[in-house]
N, C-alpha and C positions, 0 to 999 in steps of 0.2 A: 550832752553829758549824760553821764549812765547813773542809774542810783544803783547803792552798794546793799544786798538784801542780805543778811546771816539767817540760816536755816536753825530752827532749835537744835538738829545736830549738830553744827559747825559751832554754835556760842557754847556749847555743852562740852565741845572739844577742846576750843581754848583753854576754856572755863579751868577745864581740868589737866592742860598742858600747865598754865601759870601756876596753878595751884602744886601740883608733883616739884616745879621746881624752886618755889620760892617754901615751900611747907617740909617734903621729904627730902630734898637735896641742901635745904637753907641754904639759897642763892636768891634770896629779893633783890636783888638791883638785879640780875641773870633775866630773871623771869620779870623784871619791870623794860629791860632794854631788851628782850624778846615782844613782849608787847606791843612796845614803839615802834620797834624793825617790823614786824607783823602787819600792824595798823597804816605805816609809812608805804609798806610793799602794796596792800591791799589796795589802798586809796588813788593809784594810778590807775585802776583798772577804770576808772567814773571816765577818764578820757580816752584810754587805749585799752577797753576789754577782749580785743582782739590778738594782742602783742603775745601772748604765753602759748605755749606748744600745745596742740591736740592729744590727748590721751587716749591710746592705741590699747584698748583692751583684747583679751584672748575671747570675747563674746561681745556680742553688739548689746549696747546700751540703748537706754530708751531717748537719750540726748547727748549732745557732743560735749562733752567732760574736756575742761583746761588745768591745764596744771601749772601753777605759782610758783618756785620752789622760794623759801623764806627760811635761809639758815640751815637745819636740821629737819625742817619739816616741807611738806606740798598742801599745798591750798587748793582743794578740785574745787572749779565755778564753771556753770551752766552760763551761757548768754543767752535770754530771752527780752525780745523786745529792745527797749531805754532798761534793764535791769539786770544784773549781773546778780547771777545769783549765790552764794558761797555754803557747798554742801557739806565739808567736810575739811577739820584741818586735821593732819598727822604727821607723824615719823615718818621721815619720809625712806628710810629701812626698814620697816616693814612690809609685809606679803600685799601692795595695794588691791590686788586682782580682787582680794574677801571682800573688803571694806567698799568698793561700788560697785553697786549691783542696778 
């Protein structure tokens, strides 16, 4: 079994996903059942961190980037070791190409 690691960027991204939608959209239960579905999606990866698609950048990275997709959003995680690591959560409409480097 794998342990699940969140990078200060990825908690800072949630952080700030729940926050936009339970604060600027007043949707709390939205962004409470975003959390769940998030948390729910994530916590497969401790057995199957293999199971999600490789992420095909237009430049080579420094590690093999996976991608989650969770709703509206993509979850990019690094696999290292026994340790999954979770670098970034976003929109997953967004330009991702900026956002890993």
């Amino acid at each position: 079994m794998y342990e699940i690691k969140y990078l200060p960027l990825a908690q800072k991204d949630l952080a700030d996903i729940i926050t936009y939608i339970a604060d600027h959209l007043k949707a709390a239960k939205a962004a409470l059942d975003l959390l769940d579905t998030m948390d729910k999606s994530i916590s497969r990866l401790e057995q199957f961190p293999y199971s999600c698609k490789v992420y095909q950048p237009i430049k080579i990275l420094d590690g093999e980037y996976r991608l989650l997709p969770v709703k509206n959003y993509v979850v990019f995680y690094v696999v290292k070791e026994q340790v999954v690591e979770i670098h970034r959560i976003v929109y997953a409409k967004m330009d991702l190409s900026k956002l890993i480097k």
